[in-house]
Backbone bond lengths (Angstrom), bond angles and torsions (degrees), N, CA, C in turn:
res aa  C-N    CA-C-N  psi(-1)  N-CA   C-N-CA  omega(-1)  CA-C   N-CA-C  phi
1 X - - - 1.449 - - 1.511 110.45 -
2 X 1.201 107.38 -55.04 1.743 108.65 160.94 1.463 154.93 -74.36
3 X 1.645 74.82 -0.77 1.841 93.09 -172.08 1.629 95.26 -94.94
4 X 1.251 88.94 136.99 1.567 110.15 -171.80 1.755 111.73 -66.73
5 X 1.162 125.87 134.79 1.522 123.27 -152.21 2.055 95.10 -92.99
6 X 1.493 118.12 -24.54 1.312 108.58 153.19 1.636 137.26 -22.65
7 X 1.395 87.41 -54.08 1.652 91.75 -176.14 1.467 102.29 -87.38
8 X 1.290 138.58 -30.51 1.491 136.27 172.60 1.712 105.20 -58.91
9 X 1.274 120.56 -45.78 1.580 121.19 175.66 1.577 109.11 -68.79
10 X 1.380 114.50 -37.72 1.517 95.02 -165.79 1.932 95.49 -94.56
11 X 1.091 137.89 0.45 1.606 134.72 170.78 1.679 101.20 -65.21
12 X 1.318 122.98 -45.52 1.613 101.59 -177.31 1.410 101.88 -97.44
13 X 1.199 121.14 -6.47 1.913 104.01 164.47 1.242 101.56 -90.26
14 X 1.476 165.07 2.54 1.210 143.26 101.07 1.163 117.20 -25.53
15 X 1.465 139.26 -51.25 1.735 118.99 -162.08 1.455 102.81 -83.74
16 X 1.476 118.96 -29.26 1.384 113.80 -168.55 1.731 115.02 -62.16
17 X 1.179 117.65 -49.41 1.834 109.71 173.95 1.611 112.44 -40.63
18 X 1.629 106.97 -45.50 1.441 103.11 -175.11 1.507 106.43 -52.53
19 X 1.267 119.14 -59.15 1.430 122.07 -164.59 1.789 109.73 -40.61
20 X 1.856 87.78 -49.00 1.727 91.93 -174.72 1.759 117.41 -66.20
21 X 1.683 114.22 -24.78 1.290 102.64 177.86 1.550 111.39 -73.29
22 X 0.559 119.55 -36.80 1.740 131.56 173.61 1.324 117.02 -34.34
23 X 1.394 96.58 -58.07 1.498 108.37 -177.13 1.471 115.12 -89.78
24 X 1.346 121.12 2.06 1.118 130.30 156.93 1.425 123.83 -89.00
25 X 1.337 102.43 -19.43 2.277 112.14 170.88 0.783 104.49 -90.11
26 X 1.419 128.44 3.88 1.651 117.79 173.70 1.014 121.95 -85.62
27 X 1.516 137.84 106.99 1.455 122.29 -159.82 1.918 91.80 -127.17
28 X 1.554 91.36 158.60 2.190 95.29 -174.39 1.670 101.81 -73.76
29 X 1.328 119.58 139.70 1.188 109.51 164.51 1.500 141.14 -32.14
30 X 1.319 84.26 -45.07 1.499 119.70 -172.15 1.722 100.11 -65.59
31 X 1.463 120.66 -34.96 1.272 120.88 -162.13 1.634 121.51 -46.23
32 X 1.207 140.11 166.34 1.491 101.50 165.18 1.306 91.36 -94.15
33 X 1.711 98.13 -168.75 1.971 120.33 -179.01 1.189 117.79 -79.11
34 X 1.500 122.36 -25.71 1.601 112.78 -144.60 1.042 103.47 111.67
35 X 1.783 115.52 -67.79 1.583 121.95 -136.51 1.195 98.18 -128.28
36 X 1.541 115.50 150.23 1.694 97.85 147.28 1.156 153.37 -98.57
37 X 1.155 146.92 147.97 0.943 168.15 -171.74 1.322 107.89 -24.30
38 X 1.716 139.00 114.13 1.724 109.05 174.85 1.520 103.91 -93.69
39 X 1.698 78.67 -178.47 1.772 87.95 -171.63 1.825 100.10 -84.71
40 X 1.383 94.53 174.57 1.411 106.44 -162.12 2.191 91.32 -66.84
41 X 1.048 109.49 -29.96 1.629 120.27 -147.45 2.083 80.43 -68.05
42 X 1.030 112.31 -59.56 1.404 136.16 -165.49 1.437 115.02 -66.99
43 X 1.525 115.18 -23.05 0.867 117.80 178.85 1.769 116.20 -101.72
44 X 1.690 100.54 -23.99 1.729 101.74 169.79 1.816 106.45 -66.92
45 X 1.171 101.81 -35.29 1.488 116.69 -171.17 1.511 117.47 -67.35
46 X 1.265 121.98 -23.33 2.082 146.86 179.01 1.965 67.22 -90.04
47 X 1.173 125.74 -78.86 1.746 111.73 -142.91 1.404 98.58 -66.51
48 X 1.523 127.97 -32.03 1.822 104.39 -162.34 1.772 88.09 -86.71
49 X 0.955 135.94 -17.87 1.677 121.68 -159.81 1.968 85.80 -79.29
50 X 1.982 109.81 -48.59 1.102 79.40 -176.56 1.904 130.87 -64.10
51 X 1.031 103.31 -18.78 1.437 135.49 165.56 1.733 105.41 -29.94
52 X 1.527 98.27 -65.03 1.652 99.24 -154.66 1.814 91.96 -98.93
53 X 1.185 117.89 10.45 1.745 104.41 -173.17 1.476 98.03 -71.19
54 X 1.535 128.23 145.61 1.244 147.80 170.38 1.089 105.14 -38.16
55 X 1.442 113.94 145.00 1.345 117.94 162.92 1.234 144.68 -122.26
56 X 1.679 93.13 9.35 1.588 126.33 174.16 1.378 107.90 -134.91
57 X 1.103 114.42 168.85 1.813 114.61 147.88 1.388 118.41 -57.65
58 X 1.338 116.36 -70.04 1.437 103.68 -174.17 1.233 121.67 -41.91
59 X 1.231 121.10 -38.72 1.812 129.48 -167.79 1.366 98.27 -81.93
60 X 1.583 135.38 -8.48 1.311 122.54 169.40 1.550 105.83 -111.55
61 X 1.599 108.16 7.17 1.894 98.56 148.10 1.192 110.73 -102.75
62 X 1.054 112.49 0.29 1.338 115.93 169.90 1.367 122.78 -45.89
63 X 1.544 94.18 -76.54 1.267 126.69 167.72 1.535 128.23 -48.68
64 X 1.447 102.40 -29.19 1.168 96.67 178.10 1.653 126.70 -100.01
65 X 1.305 104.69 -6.69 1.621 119.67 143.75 1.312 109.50 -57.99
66 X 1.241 128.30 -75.99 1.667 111.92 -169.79 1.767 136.46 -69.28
67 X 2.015 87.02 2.73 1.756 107.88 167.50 1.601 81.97 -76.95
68 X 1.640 122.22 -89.68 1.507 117.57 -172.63 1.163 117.29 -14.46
69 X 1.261 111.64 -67.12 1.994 112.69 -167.32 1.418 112.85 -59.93
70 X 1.470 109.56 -20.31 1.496 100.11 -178.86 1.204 109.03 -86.81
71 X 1.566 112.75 -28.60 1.892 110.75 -177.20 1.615 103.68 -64.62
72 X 1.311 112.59 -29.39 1.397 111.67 -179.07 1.482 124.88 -65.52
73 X 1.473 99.90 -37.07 1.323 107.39 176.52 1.688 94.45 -71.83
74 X 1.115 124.98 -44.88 1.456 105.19 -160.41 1.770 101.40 -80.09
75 X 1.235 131.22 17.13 1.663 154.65 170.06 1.371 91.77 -69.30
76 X 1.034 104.63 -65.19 1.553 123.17 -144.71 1.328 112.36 -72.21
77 X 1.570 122.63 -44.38 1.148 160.47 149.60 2.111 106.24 -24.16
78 X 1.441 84.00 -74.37 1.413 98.18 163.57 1.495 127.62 -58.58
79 X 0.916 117.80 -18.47 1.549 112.81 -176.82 1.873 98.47 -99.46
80 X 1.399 111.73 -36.00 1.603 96.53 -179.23 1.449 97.11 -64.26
81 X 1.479 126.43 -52.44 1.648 129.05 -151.46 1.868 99.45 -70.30
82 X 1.428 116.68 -32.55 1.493 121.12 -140.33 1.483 123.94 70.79
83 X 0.900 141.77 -0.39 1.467 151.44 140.83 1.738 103.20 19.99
84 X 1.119 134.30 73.57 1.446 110.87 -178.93 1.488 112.68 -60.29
85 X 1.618 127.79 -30.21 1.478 126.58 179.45 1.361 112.53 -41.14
86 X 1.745 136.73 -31.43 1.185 135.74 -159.24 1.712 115.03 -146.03
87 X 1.217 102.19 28.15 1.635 104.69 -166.65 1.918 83.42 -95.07
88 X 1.484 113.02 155.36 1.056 147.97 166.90 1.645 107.93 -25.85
89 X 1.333 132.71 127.45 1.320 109.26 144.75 1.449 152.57 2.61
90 X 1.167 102.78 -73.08 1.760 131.55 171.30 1.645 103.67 -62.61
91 X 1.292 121.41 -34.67 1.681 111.99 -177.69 1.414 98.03 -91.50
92 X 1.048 136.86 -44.77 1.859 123.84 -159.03 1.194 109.33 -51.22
93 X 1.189 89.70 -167.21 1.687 104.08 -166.39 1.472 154.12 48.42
94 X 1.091 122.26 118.04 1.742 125.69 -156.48 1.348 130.26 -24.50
95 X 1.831 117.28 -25.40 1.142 143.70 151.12 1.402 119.47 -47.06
96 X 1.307 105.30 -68.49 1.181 120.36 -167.35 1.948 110.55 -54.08
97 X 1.278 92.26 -53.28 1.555 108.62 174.47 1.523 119.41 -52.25
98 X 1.645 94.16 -37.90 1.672 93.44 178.51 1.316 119.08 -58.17
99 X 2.042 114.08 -48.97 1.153 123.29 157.07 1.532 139.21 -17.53
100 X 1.632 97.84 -58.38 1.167 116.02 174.19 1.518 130.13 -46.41
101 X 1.783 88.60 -46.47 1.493 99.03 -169.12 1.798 111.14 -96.22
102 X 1.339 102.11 -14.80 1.659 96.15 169.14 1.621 92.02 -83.83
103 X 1.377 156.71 15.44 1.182 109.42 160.31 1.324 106.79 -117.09
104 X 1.193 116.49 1.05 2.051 130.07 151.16 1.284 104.21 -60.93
105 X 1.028 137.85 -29.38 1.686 136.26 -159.98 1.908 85.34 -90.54
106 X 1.282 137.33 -21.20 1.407 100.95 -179.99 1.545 92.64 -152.88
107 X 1.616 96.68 179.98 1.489 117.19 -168.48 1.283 98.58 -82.57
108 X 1.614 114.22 137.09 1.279 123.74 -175.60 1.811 85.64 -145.04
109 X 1.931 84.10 132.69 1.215 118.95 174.56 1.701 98.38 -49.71
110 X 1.076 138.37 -65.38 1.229 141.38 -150.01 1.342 110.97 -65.67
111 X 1.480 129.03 -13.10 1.428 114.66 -144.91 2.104 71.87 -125.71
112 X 1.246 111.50 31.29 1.673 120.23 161.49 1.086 123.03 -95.00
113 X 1.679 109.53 -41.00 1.609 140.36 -179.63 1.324 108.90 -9.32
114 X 1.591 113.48 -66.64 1.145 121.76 -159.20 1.781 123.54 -67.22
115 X 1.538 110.32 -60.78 1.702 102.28 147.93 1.249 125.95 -88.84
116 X 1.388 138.09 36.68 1.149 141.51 132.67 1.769 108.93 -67.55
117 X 1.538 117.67 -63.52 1.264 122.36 174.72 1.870 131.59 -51.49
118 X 1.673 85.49 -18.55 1.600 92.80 177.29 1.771 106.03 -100.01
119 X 1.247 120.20 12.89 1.603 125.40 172.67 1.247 105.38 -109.56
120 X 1.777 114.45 -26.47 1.354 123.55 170.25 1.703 121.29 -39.52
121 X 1.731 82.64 -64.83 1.436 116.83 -178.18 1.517 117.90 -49.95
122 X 1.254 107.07 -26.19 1.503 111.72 -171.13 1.321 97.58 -87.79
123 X 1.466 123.49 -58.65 1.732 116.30 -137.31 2.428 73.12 -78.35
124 X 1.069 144.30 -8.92 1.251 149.86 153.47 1.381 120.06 -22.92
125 X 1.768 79.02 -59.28 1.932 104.56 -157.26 1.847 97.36 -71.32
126 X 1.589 105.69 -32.84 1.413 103.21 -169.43 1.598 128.77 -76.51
127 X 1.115 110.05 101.06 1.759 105.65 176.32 1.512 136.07 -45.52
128 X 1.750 91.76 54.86 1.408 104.91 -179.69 1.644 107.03 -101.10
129 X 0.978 154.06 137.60 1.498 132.62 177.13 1.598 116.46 -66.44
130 X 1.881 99.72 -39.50 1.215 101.83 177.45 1.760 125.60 -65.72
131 X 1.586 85.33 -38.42 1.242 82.20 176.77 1.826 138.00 -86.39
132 X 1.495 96.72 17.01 1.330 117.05 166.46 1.497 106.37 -105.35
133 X 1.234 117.08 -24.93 1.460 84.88 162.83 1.773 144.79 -96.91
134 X 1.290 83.53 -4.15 1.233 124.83 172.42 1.953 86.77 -58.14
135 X 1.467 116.63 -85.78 1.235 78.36 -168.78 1.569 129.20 -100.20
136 X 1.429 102.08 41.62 1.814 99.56 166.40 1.352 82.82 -87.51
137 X 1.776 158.84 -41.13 1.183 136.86 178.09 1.869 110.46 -52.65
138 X 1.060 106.80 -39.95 1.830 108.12 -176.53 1.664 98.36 -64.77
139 X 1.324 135.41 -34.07 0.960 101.59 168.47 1.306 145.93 -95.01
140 X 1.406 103.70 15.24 1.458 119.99 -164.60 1.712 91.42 -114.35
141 X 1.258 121.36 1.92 1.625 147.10 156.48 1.336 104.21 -43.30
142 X 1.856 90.04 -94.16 1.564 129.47 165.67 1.376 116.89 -27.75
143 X 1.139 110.10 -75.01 1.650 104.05 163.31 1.129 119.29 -30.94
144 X 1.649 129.42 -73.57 1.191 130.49 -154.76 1.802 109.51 -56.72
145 X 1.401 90.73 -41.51 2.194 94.95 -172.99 1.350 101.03 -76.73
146 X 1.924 136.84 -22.23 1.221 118.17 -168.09 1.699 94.46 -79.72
147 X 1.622 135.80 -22.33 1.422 121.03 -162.64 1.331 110.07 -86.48
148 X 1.990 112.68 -9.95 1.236 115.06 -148.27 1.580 91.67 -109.70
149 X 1.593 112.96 -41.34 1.698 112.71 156.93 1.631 117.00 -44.08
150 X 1.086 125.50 -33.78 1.322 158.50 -160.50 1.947 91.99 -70.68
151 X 1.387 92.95 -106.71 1.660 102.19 158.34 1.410 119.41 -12.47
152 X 1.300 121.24 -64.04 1.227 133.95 -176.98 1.618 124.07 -66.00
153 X 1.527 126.56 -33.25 0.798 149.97 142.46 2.000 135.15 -41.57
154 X 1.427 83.70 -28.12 1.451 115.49 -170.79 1.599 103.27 -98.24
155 X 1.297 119.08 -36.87 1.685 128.71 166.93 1.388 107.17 -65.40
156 X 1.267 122.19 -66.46 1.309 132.56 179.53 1.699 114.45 -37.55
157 X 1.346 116.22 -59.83 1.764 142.82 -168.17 1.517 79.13 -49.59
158 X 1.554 113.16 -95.05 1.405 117.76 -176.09 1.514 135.62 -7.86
159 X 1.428 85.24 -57.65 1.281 94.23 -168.47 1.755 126.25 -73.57
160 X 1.604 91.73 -32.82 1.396 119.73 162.71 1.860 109.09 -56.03
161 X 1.164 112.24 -63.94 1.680 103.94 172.87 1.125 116.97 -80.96
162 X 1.288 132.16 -12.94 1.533 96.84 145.20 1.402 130.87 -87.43
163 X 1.294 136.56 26.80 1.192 138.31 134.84 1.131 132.58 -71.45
164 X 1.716 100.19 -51.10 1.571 100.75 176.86 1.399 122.33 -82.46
165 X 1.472 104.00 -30.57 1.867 106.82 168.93 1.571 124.29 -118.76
166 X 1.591 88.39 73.15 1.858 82.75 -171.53 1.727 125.23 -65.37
167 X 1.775 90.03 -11.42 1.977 93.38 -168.17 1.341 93.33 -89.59
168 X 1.616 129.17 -35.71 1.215 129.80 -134.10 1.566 106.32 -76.58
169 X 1.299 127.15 -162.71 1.520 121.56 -154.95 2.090 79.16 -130.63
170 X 1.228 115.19 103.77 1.398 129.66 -163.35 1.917 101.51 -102.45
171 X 1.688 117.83 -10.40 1.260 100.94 172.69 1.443 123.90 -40.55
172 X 1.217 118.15 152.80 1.289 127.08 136.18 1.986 99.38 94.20
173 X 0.971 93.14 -26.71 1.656 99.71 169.00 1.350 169.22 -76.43
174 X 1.791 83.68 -0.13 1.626 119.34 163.88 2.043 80.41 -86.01
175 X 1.115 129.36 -80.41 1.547 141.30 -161.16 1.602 84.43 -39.82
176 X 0.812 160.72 -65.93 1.511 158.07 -114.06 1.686 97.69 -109.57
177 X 1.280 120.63 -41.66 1.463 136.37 177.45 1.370 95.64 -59.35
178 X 1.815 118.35 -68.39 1.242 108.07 -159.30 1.434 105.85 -58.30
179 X 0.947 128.55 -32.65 2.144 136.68 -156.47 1.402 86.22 -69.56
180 X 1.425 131.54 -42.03 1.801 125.79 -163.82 1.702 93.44 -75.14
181 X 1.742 110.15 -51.00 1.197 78.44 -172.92 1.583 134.62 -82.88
182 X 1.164 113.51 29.07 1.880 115.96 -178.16 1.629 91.37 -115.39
183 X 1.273 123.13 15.45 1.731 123.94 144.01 1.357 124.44 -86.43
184 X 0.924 118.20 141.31 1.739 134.11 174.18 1.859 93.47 -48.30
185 X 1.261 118.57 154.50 1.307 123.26 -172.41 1.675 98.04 -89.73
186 X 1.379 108.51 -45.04 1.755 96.25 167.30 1.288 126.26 -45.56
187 X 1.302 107.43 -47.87 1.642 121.14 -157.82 1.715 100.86 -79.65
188 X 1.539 124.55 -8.22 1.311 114.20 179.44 1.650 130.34 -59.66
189 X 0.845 99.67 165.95 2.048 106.35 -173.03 1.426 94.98 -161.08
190 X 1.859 105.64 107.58 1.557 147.25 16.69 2.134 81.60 -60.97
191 X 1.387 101.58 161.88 1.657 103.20 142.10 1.171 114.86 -73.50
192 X 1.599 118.31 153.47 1.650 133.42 147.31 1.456 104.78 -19.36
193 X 0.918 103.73 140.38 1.886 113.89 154.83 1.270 113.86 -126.11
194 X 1.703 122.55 -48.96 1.259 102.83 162.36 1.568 131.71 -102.91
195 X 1.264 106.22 -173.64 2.076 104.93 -177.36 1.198 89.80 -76.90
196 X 1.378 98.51 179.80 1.704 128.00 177.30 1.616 109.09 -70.35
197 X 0.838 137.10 136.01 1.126 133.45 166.46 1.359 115.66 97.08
198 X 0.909 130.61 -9.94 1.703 151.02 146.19 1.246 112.80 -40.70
199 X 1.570 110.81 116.86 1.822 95.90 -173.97 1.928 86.39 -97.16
200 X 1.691 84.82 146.97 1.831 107.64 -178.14 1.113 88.10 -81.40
């Protein structure tokens, strides 16, 4: 008689939604999903990545120093072997390689510079008159054949990729050719692969 009829009306409109969600999560085994199913490979691989993602900052510079250091090592790797999978930016590509190897295939004045300039230096150092002038002429030698190998080198490159790579994207690869060849042929990075005189 006194109990308020509120709470008697709202007790089975509370139980009734439950009943209906229930019977709405019930789905047939048999039913399909929607979706399919992944494979086991794809699905360890979604759990360990979520697994190993950082969980601080530091631990994701962490990480991302020893991603760097390893690409580096595998840089490094690549440039003794030639590896095209992991060589540098600046070396890849079919262009680039061609470059490489026409200026390994021959003798270039420039890649002398270095003990040419240290024989320079000497007959310099000596307080002979002759023999100082002797080599301020050797280097005004040197000069003249490294700009003219240079030049010459620079006709050739061109002309060669645009034959062999007329679609390809050829920047930067006469400039990149000349820089390899005013290195010592040992000291290069990719190494030589072929001898001198080998047409690339």
């Amino acid at each position: 008689m006194f109990r308020s009829r509120s709470k008697d009306e709202k007790a089975p409109a509370a139980k009734a939604p439950v009943t209906d969600d229930s019977s709405a999560q019930t789905r047939d085994p048999q039913a399909p999903k929607g979706r399919p199913t992944p494979k086991r490979a794809l699905a360890q691989s979604q759990r360990r990545s979520v697994m190993n993602a950082p969980t601080t900052r530091k631990e994701a510079a962490k990480r991302s120093r020893e991603e760097r250091r390893t690409q580096m090592a595998k840089q490094r790797e690549a440039l003794a072997s030639g590896d095209e999978r992991f060589l540098p930016a600046r070396d890849k590509g079919p262009v680039r390689k061609f470059a490489r190897e026409f200026i390994d295939s021959r003798f270039n004045v420039a890649e002398f510079f270095l003990p040419m300039a240290v024989v320079i230096l000497v007959l310099s150092m000596v307080r002979v008159p002759q023999l100082q002038n002797i080599a301020l002429l050797l280097w005004l030698v040197v000069i003249v054949l490294i700009v003219l190998d240079s030049v010459a080198n620079v006709f050739r490159l061109k002309k060669k990729l645009a034959e062999r790579f007329p679609d390809e994207n050829r920047k930067g690869a006469v400039a990149y050719a000349l820089m390899r060849s005013l290195q010592m042929r040992r000291l290069r990075l990719p190494k030589p692969k072929g001898k001198r005189g080998a047409r690339p």
